[in-house]
Structures are given as C-alpha cells and as structure tokens.
N, C-alpha and C positions, 0 to 999 in steps of 0.2 A: 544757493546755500549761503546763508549769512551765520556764521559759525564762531564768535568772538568767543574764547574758552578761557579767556584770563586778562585778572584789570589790568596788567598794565603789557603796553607793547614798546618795544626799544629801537629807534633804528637810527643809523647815521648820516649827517649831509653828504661825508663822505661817499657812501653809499649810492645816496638820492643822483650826487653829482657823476658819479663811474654809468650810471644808469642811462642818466641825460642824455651825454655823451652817444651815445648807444644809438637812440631812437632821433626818428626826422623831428619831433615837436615834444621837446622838453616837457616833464610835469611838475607839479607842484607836490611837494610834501601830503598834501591830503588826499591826493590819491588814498593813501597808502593808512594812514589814519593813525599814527601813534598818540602816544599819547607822552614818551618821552622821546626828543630826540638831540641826541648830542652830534658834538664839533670837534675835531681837531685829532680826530684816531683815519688810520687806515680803511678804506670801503671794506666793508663787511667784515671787519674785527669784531663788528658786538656778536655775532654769530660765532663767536667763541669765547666769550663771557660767561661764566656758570655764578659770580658771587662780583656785584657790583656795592658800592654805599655814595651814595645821594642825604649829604643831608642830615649825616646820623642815619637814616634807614639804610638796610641791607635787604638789596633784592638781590632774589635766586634766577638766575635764567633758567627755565625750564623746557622751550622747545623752540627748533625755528618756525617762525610762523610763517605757515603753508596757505598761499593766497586764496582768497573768492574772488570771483566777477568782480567786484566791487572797485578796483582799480583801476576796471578798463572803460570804467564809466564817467566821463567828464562830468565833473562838479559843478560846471554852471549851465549847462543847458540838458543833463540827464540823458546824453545820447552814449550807447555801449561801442566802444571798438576790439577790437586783438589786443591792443596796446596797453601798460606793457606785458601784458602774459611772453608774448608774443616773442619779444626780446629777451627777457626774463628765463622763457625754458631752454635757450641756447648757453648761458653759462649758469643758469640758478636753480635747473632740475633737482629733481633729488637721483637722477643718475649723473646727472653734470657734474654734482658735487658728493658721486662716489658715499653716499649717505647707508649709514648700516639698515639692513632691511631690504626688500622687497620693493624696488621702483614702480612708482604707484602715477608716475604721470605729472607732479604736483611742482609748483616753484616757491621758492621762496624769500621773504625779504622781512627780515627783521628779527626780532626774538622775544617770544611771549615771558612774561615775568611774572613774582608775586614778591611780595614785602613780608618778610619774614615778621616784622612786626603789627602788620594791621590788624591781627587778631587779638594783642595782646593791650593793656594797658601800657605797654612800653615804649606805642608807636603815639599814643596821643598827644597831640599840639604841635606833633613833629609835620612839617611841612618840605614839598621839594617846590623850588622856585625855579625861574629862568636864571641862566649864571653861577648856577650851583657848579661846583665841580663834580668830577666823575672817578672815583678810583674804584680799579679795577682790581680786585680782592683774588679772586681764583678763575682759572681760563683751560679751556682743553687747549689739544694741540694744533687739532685739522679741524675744519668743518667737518670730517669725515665722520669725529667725535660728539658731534653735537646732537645731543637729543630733538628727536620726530616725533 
C-alpha cells in the first residue's frame, strides 16, 4: 500500500537521530520521504505541531503519518527488511503512543501537512527554501492529542 494523502510531510533530525540510536544500522532520511524536514526542536515535537509558518506560508498539521512498507526498503539496492517498522512499533505504535481510537497496529513518523495558502492567490511566488526558519504558531499537548 503506497498511500501518500497529503503534499506535504514534516519530520525532524531530531527524530531521525532518537531512531538511529535505536536500530543496529542507521538510516538515511529518505527512508522516510519528507518533503520538509527541520533541526534543532526535541525528537518528535513536530507530532504536536497543529499550525507551523515557513516563509510567510502557514501550514496546518493535519495527521501523524502512519507508515507503509516503504521504509523498510533500502534505497540503493531495493531489498525490503523489518527495519525500521520493527523498532518503530516498540515506542511509535498508535497504542505505544496511547493515540485516541481503536489500535489498528500502525507506527508512526512524521506529520502529514497542507498550506493553507496553496489554493489561493495568496500563496503565489511564496517559496520555502533550505534555512528557512520554523515557528511554531499552535501545538497540542500529548501525542495522545494528535490527529490519526
């Protein structure tokens, strides 16, 4: 199931690096496939981000995003492992992380997004670059908060 349900996805080094840590052979960020990803916040703070701005744009977090296969598949030679699901469902379940609803099995890393302005003429010529900074507009409390 290859299932991407929104342009933009957010995750942190922080994150990536807490992860590392974790598993016998480190990965690279593209495991994981963002499209943004920032520095310098606590491992998995963006997972309680609801209202970030990049740039003049204001994006909304809208869910954490709940893995595919897709991560456990090395990038350079297309061979699938466990990893990281594997390590991933021991603290990043959606029962590990106490998530409202019905435990469905599922892990997660990151948080799908949308730009409040891309539909409008308000967002155009507006661009996010490497370096931008990150402020953090509105945030739940818990992961426990965070929309699935």
């Amino acid at each position: 199931m290859f299932s991407d349900q929104y342009p933009f996805l957010l995750a942190s080094q922080g994150s990536l690096n807490t992860l590392n840590e974790l598993l016998q052979e480190p990965l690279s960020i593209n495991r994981f496939r963002p499209n943004i990803l920032v520095d310098g916040c606590n491992p998995f703070s963006e997972d309680l981000w609801k209202v970030i701005k990049l740039n003049k744009l204001t994006f909304q977090g809208v869910k954490l995003c709940s893995r595919c296969k897709v991560p456990t598949i090395n990038q350079e030679n297309g061979i699938a492992g466990v990893e990281p699901t594997e390590t991933l469902m021991k603290f990043r379940s959606d029962h590990a992380l106490h998530l409202k609803g019905k435990p469905q099995g599922k892990v997660y890393f990151g948080q799908n997004l949308v730009c409040r302005e891309s539909l409008s003429a308000e967002g155009k010529g507006k661009i996010v670059k490497v370096g931008d900074p990150v402020y953090v507009l509105e945030e739940v409390s818990s992961s426990a908060d965070a929309a699935i």
